[in-house]
C-alpha positions as CSV (number, residue, x, y, z in Angstrom):
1,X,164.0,51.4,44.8
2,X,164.1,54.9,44.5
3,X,166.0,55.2,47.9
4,X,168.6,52.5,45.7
5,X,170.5,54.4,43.1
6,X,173.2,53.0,41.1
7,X,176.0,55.3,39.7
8,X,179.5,55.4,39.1
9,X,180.5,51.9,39.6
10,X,178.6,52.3,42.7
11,X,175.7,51.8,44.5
12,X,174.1,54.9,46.9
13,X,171.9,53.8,49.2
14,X,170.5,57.6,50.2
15,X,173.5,59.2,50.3
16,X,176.2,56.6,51.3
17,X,178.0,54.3,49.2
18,X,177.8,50.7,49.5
19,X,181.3,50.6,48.0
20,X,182.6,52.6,50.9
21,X,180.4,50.8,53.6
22,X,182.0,47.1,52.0
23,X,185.4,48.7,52.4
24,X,184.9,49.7,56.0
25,X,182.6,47.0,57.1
26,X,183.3,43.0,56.5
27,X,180.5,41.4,53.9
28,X,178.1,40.1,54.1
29,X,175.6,42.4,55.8
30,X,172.5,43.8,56.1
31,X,171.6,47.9,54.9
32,X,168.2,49.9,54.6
33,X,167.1,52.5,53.8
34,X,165.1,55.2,56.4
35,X,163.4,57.0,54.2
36,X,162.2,54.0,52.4
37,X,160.6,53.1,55.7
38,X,158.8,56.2,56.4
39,X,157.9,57.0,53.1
40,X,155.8,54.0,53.1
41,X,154.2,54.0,56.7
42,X,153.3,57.4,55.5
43,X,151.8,55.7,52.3
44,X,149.9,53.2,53.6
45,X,148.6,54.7,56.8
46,X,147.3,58.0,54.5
47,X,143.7,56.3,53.4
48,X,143.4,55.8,57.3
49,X,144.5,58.8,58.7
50,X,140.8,60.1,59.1
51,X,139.9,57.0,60.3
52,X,139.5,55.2,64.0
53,X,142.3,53.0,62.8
54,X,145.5,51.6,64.7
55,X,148.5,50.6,62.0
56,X,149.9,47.8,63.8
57,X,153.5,46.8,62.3
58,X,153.7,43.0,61.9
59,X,157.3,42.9,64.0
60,X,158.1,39.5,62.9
61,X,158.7,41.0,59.1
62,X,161.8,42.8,60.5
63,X,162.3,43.2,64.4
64,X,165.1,45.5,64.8
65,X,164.9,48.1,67.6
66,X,165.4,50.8,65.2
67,X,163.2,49.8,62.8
68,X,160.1,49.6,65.6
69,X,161.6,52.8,66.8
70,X,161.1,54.6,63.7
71,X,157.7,53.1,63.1
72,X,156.7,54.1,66.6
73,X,158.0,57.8,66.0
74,X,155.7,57.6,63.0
75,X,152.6,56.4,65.4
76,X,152.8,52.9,64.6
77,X,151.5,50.2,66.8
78,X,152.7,46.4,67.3
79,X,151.4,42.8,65.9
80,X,153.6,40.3,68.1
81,X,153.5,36.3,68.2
82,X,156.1,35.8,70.8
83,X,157.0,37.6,74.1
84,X,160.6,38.4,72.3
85,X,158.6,40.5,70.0
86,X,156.7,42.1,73.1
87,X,159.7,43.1,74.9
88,X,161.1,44.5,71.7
89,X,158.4,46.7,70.7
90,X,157.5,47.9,74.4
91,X,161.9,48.8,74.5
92,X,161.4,50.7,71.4
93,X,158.9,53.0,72.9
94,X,155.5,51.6,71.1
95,X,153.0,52.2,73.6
96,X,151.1,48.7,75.1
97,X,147.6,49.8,74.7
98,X,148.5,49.9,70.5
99,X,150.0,46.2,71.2
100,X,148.4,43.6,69.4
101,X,149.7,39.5,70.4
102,X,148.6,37.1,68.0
103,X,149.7,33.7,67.4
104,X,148.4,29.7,68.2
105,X,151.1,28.7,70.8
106,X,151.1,31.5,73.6
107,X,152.5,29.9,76.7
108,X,151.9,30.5,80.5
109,X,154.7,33.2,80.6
110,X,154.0,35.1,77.5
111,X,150.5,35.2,78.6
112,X,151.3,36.8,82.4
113,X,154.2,39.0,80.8
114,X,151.5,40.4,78.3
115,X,148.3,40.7,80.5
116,X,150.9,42.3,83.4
117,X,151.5,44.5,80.8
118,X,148.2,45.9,79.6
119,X,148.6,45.6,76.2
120,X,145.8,46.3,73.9
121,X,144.4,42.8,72.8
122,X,145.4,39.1,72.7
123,X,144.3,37.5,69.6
124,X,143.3,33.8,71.1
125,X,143.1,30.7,68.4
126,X,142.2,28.3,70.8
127,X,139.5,27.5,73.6
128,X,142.3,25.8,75.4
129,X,144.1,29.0,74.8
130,X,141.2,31.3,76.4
131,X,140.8,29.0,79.5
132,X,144.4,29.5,80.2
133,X,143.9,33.2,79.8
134,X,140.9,33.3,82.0
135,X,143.1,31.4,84.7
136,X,145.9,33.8,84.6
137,X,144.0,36.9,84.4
138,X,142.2,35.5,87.8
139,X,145.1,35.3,89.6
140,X,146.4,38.7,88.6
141,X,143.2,40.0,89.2
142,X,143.1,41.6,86.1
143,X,140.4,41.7,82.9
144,X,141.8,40.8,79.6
145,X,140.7,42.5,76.0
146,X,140.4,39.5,73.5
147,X,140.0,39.1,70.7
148,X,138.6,35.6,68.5
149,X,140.8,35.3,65.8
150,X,139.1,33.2,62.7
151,X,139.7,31.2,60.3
152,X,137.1,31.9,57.2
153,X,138.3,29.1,54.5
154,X,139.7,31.1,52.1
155,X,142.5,30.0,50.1
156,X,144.6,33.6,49.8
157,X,146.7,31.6,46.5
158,X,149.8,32.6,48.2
159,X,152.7,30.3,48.5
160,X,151.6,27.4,50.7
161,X,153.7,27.7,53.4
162,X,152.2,31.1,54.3
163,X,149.0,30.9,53.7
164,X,147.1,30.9,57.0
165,X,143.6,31.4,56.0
166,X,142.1,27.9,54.7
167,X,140.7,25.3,56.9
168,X,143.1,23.1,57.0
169,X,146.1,25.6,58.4
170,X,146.8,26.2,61.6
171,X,145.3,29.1,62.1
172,X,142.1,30.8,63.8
173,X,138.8,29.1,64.7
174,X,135.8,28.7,62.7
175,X,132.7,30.9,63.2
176,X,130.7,28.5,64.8
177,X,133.4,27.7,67.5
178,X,133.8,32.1,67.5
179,X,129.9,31.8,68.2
180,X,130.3,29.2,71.4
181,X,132.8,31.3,72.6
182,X,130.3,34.6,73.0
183,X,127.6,32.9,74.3
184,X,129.9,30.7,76.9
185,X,132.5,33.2,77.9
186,X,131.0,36.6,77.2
187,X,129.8,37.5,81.2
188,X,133.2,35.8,82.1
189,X,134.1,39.1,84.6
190,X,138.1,38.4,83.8
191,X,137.3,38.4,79.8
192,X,135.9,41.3,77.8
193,X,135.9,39.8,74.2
194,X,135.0,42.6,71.7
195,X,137.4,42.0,68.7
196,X,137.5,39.8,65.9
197,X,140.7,39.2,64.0
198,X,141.4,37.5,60.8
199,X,144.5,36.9,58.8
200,X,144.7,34.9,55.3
201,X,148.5,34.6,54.8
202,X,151.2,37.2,53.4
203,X,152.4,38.1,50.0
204,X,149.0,38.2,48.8
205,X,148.6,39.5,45.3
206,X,145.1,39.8,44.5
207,X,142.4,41.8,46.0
208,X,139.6,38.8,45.8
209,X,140.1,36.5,48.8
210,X,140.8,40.2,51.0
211,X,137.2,41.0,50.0
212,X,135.7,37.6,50.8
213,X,137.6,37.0,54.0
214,X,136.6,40.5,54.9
215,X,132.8,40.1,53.6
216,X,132.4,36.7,56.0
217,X,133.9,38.4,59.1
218,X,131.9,41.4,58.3
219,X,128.2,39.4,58.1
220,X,129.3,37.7,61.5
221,X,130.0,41.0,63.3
222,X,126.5,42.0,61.9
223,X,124.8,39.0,63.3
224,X,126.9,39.7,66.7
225,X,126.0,43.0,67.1
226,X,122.5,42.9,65.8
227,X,120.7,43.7,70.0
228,X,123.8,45.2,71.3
229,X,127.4,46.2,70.4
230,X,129.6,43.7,71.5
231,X,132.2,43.1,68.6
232,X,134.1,47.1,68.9
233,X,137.6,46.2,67.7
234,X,138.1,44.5,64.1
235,X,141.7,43.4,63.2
236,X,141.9,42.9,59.0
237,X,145.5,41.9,59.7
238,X,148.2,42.5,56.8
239,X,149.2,40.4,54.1
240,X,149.6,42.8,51.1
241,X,152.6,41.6,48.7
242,X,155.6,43.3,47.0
243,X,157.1,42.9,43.5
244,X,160.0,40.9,43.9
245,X,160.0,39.5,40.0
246,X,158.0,41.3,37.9
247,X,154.8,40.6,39.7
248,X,151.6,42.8,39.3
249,X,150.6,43.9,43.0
250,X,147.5,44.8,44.4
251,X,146.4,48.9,43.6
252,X,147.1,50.0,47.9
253,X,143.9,52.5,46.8
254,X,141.8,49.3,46.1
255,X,142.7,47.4,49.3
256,X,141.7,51.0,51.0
257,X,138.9,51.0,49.4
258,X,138.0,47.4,50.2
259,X,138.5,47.8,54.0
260,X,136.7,51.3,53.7
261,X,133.2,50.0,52.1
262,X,133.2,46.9,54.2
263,X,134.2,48.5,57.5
264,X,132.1,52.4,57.6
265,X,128.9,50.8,59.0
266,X,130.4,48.2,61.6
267,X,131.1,51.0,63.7
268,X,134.6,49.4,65.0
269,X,137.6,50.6,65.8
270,X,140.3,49.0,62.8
271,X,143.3,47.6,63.2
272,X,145.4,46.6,60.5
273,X,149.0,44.6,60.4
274,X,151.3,45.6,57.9
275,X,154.6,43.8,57.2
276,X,156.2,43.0,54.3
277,X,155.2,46.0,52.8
278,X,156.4,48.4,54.9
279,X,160.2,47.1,55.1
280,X,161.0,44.7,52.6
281,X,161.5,47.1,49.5
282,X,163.9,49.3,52.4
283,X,166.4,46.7,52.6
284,X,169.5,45.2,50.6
285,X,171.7,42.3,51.5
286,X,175.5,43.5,50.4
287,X,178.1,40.1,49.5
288,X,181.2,39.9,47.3
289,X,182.2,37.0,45.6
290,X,184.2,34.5,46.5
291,X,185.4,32.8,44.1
292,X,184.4,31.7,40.1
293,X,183.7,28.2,39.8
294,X,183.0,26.5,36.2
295,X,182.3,22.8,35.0
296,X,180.9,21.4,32.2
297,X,177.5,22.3,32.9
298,X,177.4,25.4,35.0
299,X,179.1,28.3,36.2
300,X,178.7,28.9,39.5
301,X,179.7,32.5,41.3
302,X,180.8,31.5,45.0
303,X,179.5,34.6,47.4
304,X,180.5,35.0,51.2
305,X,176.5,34.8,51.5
306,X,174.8,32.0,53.0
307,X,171.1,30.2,53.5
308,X,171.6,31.2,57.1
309,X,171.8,34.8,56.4
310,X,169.2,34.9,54.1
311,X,166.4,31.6,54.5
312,X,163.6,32.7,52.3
313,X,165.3,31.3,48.6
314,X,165.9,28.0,50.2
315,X,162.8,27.6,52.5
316,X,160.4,29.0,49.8
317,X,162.0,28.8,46.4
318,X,161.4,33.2,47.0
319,X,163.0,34.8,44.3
320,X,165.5,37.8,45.5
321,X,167.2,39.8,42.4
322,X,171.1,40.1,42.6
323,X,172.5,42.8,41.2
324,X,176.5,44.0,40.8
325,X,177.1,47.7,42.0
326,X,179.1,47.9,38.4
327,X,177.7,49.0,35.7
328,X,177.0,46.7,32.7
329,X,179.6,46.4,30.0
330,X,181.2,43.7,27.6
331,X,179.6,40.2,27.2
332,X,176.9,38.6,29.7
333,X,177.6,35.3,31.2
334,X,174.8,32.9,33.0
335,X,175.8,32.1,36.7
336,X,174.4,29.7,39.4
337,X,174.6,32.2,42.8
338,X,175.9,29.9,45.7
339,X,176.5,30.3,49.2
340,X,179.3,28.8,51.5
341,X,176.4,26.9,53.1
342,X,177.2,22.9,52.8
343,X,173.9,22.2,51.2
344,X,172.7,22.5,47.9
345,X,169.6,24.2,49.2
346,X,171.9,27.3,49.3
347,X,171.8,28.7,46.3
348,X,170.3,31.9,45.4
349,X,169.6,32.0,41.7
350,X,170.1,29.7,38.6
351,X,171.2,31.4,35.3
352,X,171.6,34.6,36.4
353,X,172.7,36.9,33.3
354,X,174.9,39.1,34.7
355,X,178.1,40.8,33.3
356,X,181.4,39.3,33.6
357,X,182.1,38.6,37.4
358,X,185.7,38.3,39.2
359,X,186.2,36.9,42.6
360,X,185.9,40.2,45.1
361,X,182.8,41.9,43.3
362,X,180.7,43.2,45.6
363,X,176.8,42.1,44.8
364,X,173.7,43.2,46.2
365,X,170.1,41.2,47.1
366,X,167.1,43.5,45.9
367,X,164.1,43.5,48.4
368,X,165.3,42.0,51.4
369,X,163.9,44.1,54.5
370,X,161.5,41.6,55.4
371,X,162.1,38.4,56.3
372,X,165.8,38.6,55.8
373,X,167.7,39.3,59.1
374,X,164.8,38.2,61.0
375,X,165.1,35.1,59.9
376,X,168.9,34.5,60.3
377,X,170.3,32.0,61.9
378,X,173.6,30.6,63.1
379,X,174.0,27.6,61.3
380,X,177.0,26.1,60.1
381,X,178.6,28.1,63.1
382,X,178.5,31.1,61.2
383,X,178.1,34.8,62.6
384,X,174.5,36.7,62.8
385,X,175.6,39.2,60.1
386,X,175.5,42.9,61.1
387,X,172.6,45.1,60.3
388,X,173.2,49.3,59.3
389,X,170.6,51.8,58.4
390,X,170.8,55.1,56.4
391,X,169.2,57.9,56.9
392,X,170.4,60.9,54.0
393,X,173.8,61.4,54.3
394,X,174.6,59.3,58.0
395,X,174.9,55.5,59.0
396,X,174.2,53.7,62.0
397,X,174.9,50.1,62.9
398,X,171.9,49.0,64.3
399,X,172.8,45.1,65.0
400,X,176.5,44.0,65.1
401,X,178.2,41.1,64.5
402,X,177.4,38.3,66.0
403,X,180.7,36.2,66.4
404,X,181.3,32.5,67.1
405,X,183.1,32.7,70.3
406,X,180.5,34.7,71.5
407,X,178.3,31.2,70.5
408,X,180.4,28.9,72.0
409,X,180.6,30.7,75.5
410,X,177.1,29.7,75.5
411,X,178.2,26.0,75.2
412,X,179.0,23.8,78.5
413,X,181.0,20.3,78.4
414,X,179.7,18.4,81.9
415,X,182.4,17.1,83.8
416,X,181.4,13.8,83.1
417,X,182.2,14.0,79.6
418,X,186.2,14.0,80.3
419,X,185.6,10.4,81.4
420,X,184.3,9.3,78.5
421,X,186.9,6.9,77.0
């Protein structure tokens, strides 16, 4: 957090002040960090830099247009899953031919929009998929880079609902199916399969099930290419984690290292998917509270904050810390963090120690640049909060606030409703 600086009863986020931004602007909402951004593109792509490597930012981590613009400025590529994300990076200048689209349910129109536009590779998952590619890139009379995306059994020891590596997930095919797949498709004049792709799941904190996953793919591409070079684009994914609570993350020289060693003698060109660590540590989530609520058992601090602004604590039992921009004096108190949501899945943390709160306070969620606004929604007819970014001493509102009329001009009654008695 060293973009994060708290000082003064305050909380500078570069060089602006959250207490002035919640002054100006209505909590909650959404604020990163620039800086925080580039500095660790800059970090991560560095071990790469002398290598034929394409950094491919994973956009469903955090999909704003400035965000992919500031990426692409910095030479990053795209991982999509959905033609949304397509559109988005191509709008924020990323270039197609660095345009990876991965993801198991592609339909007809995402498929056309991204062969139409020439993008670099399509990750396929299914044989079902790649006969629906073939037909589509017959009619446009086009030939389609692909790329077999497996599935190598290895459990990643990540939180269930994101690991996408073992057998029985979703993901990817196994190499035998991968091995059908060359010998059936590979003088299909519409196809030019040459990649292999392989993702195990995302906040990944050890290096161990990188190297095996890698090590599998990387005896397959050795059988493959053993009479002629076939296999010329391996995609290692992403997955890396972040410390959200103390956690001990992977050494970012290691994983290099890994990917290094296990990729110099393949001859293929690498592409790798970073997410959640580029943008999550870049991001805060500013709230204020609403109001102090006590019983017998518990007292809760009531923030203007809900599940639908912020889905990961409730959907994963993620841990996000919340900090006051005051600085700690007197006693400590233990709070229950709730939102406005009518559920008691929104809550954000159970005894919190935190210094005396009073209704107004304006609190702050650490870590929250990936998976945060991206995975808003509008529930409880609530607003889409708005989204700013900092860069040194200027602010720029980079999503605004969504607003419920705007929602229910969306919404049509039929005629035939009126009758209804």
């Amino acid at each position: 957090m060293n973009n994060f600086k708290l000082k003064k009863n305050d909380l500078f986020v570069e060089d602006i002040s959250i207490k002035k931004l919640a002054g100006k602007f209505a909590t909650p909402f959404y604020c990163y960090s620039s800086n925080a951004i580039i500095n660790k593109f800059k970090k991560f792509e560095s071990p790469f830099r002398n290598s034929d490597t394409i950094i491919c930012y994973a956009v469903k981590a955090n999909p704003n247009i400035a965000i992919l613009k500031i990426l692409s400025n910095l030479g990053a590529g795209a991982e999509v899953v959905s033609v949304g994300e397509l559109r988005r990076a191509l709008k924020a200048g990323i270039k197609a031919k660095k345009i990876v689209f991965s993801g198991v349910g592609k339909k007809f129109s995402e498929i056309k929009f991204a062969i139409e536009k020439n993008i670099l590779q399509i990750n396929i998952e299914s044989i079902e998929e790649l006969e629906l590619i073939t037909k589509i890139a017959k009619n446009l009379r086009k030939k389609v880079q692909i790329g077999i995306r497996i599935n190598p059994n290895i459990d990643a020891k990540t939180h269930t609902k994101i690991s996408t590596g073992r057998e029985e997930d979703k993901f990817g095919l196994n190499i035998e199916t991968a091995k059908k797949i060359f010998l059936n498709y590979r003088s299909n004049p519409n196809l030019d399969i040459v990649g292999l792709s392989v993702h195990i799941g995302s906040q990944i904190m050890s290096l161990s099930p990188f190297k095996k996953a890698f090590l599998k793919i990387k005896n397959f591409i050795k059988k493959i290419n053993k009479n002629e070079k076939i296999i010329k684009f391996l995609d290692l994914g992403g997955g890396i984690g972040i410390n959200y609570k103390d956690e001990k993350i992977i050494n970012f020289n290691s994983y290099a290292k890994i990917i290094s060693d296990i990729s110099n003698d393949l001859g293929c060109k690498l592409i790798l998917e970073p997410g959640r660590i580029l943008v999550a540590e870049s991001g805060i989530l500013v709230t204020r509270v609403l109001f102090i609520k006590k019983n017998k058992k518990k007292t809760f601090a009531i923030i203007d904050t809900g599940m639908n602004d912020l889905l990961r604590p409730a959907l994963y039992d993620a841990y996000h810390d919340i900090q006051s921009i005051k600085k700690g004096i007197g006693r400590k108190s233990l709070y229950t963090i709730v939102g406005p949501i009518c559920e008691t899945a929104d809550t954000f943390a159970k005894n919190k120690l935190l210094n005396r709160l009073n209704t107004g306070e304006i609190l702050f969620f650490k870590n929250v640049g990936a998976y945060g606004a991206s995975m808003s929604s509008s529930y409880n007819s609530r607003p889409i909060i708005m989204e700013l970014i900092i860069h040194k001493k200027n602010f720029s509102i980079i999503r605004t606030e969504d607003t419920v009329l705007n929602q229910i001009s969306r919404e049509k009654i039929p005629s035939w409703v009126s009758k209804i008695k």
